[in-house]
N, C-alpha and C positions, 0 to 999 in steps of 0.2 A: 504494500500500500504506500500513497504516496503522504507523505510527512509534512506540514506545515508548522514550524514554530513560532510564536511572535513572544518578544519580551524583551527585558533590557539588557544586553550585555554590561558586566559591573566587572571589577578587580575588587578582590575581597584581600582586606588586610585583617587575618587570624591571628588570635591570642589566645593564651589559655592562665587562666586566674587558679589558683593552685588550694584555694577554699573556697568553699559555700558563698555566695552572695547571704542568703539568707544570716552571717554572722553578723551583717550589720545592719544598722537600724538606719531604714531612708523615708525614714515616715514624716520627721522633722525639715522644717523647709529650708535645707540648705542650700548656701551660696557654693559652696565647694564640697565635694565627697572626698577625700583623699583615701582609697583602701589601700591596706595595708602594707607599708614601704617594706615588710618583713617577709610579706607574703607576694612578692612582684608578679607580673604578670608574663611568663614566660617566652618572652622572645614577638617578636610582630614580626608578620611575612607576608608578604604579596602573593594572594593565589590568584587562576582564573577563576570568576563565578559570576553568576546571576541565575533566576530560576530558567532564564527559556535556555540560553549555552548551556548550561548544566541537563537538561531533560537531552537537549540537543546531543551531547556527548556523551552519555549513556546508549542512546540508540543505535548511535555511530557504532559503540561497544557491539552490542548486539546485532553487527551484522544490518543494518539500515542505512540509509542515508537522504538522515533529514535535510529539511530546507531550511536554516535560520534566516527571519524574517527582524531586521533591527537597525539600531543606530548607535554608534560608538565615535569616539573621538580617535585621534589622527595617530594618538601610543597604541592603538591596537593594529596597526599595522608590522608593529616591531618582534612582538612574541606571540599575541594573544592570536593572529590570523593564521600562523603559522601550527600553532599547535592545534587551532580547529579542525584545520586540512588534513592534518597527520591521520587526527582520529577517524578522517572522513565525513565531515559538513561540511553541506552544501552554504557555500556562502555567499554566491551570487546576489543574493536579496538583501546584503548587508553594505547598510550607506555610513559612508566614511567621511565627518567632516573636515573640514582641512584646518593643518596648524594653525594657532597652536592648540584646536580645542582636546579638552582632554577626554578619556571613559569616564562616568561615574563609577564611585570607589563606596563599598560596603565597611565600617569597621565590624568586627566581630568574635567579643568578648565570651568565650566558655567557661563555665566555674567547675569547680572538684562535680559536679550532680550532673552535668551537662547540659546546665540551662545558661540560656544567654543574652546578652546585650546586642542589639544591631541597631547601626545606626550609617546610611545611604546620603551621599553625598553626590549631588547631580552631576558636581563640574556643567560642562559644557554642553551636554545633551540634555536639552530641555523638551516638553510633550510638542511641540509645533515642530520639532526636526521629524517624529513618525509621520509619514506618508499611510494613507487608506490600503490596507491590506484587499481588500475587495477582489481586483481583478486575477492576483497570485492567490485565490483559494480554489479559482474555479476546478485546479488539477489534484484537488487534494483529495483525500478520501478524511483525514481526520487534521484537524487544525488544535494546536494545543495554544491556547494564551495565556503567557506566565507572567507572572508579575511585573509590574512595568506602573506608570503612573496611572491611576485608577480611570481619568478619560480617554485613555486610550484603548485601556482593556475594556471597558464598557463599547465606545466604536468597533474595535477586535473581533466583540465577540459577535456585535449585530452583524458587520460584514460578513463575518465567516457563516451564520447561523442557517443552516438549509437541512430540508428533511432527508437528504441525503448523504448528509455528511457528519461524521462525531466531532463535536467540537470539546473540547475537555480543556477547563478551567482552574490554572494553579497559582491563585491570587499574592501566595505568601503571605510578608507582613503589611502589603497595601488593604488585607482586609478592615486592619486598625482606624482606617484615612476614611475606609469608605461611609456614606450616612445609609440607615435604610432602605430609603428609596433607590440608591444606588445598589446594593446587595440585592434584592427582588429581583431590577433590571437586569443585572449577570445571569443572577438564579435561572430566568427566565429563556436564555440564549444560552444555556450549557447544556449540553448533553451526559458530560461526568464532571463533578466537580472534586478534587482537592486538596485538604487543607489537613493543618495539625490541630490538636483538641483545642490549644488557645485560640484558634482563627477560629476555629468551630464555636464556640463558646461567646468571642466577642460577636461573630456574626447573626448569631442567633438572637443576640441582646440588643442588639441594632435594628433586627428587624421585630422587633418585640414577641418575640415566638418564642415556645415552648417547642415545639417541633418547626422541621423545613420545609415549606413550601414545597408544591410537586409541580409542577408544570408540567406539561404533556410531553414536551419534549426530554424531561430532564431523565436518567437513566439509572444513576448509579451516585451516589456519594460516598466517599473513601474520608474517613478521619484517620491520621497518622498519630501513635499514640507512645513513641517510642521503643522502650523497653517493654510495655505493654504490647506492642503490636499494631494494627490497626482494624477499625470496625469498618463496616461496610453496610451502605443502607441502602434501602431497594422501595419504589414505590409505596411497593404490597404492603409496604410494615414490616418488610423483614429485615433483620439483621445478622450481620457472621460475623465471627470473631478472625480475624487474620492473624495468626500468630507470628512474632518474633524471629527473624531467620536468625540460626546461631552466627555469633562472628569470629573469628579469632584472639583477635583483639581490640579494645574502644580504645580507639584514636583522637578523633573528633570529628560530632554527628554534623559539621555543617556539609549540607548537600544532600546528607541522607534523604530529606523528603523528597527532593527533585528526583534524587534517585531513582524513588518511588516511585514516583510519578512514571518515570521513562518505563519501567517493569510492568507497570499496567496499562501504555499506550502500544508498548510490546506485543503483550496479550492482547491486547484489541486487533493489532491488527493480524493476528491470528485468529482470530474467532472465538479464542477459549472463553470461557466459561468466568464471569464476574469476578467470583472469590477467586478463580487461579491464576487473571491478572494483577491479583491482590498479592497471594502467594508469592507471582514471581518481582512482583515490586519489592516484596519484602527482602526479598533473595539479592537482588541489587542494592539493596540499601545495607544489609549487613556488609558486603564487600565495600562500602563507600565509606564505613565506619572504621575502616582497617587502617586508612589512610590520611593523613594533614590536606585538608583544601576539600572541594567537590569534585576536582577532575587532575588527580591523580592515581588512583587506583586504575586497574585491569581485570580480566573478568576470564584469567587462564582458571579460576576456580570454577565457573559456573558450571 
């Protein structure tokens, strides 16, 4: 099947916080946080990431070759284009503006629990440099729109939205930005949506729901649950438990969802069966876990 990505390419600069956040108290309205000069924050490193390059280079993994659909500044020419192609993405649909603009850059703080701090810095690409994905869906069979600034994904997904095509929805941390009215909107034009239990949870509270919306269209909702695994929910009322792939080692979970993601658009476009797109999300995400960044690992395990 043919592959459509849209989303932001970003440069993630990882860290890892060597105890709990929860040790400290951020309830008080501080001017400054200073944690713990005893307990430093292990090293900062530039990886490749964003959610749609990320889904994108999992695929590549698995033997596909998707189409990333996006806009980066004039440094992704230098490593980040280079290492797309390696893994084999399509990168023709990806506009490059010129010096000296920069990629947006993610920070991204992990503690001892593996919960974390993110925080997305635009630089230079701002939502008026995405052009209408519209005419690049007509050859797709599934269209994925990853995180990217909330009116675009909202446009993304009406473009892409047709009763013959899966369009599947991985918002990230823009579910945070979005209001109600704008979650319903997505709701509405996705075919699979997802998310991790805190996206699940704010977006639910946003749209003042006890449960989610179905839309005729919508198909499948996937909540990512970490070490729990993930559930999966279906029209009917049903739900399945996705269990946890074992990993070797916990490295750091960033990417793991995307991961995930790319395992269950895998599974789509094989035909399999709901929960065993889930399955093998899961399966790519424990390997993603192995490794520092979202697209360093390999998949000679799978």
């Amino acid at each position: 099947m043919n592959v459509l990505i849209t989303g932001a390419i970003v440069v993630d600069v990882i860290g890892q916080y060597t105890k709990p956040f929860a040790v400290h108290d951020l309830s008080p309205p501080y001017q400054h946080i200073a944690f713990d000069a005893l307990s430093p924050i292990d090293r900062l490193s530039d990886f490749f990431g964003g959610c749609g390059p990320n889904v994108a280079y999992n695929l590549a993994l698995l033997g596909l070759r998707p189409a990333l659909f996006s806009v980066a500044g004039s440094d992704f020419e230098r490593a980040y284009r280079p290492h797309l192609e390696r893994a084999g993405v399509d990168l023709r649909l990806v506009q490059v503006l010129p010096e000296p603009a920069r990629t947006p850059m993610a920070f991204v703080i992990t503690d001892s629990q593996a919960r974390q701090f993110s925080f997305w810095a635009v630089n230079d690409v701002h939502a008026e440099h995405f052009r209408s994905v519209r005419n690049h869906c007509e050859q797709a069979e599934i269209v994925v729109v990853a995180s990217n600034f909330s009116e675009v994904m909202l446009r993304d997904l009406a473009d892409a939205d047709a009763p013959e095509r899966t369009t599947v929805w991985c918002p990230g941390g823009d579910v945070f930005t979005m209001t109600g009215a704008a979650l319903r909107e997505a709701w509405s034009n996705s075919t699979v949506i997802l998310v991790n239990e805190a996206e699940w949870r704010i977006a639910l509270a946003a749209m003042e729901t006890d449960a989610p919306p179905w839309p005729s269209s919508l198909r499948a909702i996937f909540v990512t649950r970490g070490a729990a695994g993930a559930l999966l929910f279906e029209p009917d009322g049903a739900s399945t438990v996705i269990p946890a792939a074992p990993a070797r080692a916990v490295v750091d979970p960033t990417g793991c969802g995307d991961a995930f993601a790319a395992g269950v658009v895998w599974g789509l476009t094989r035909g399999m069966a709901l929960a065993d797109c889930g399955r093998a999300g899961s399966r790519i995400a424990a390997v993603c876990l192995q490794s520092m960044g979202a697209q360093n690992h390999r998949l000679e395990s799978w």
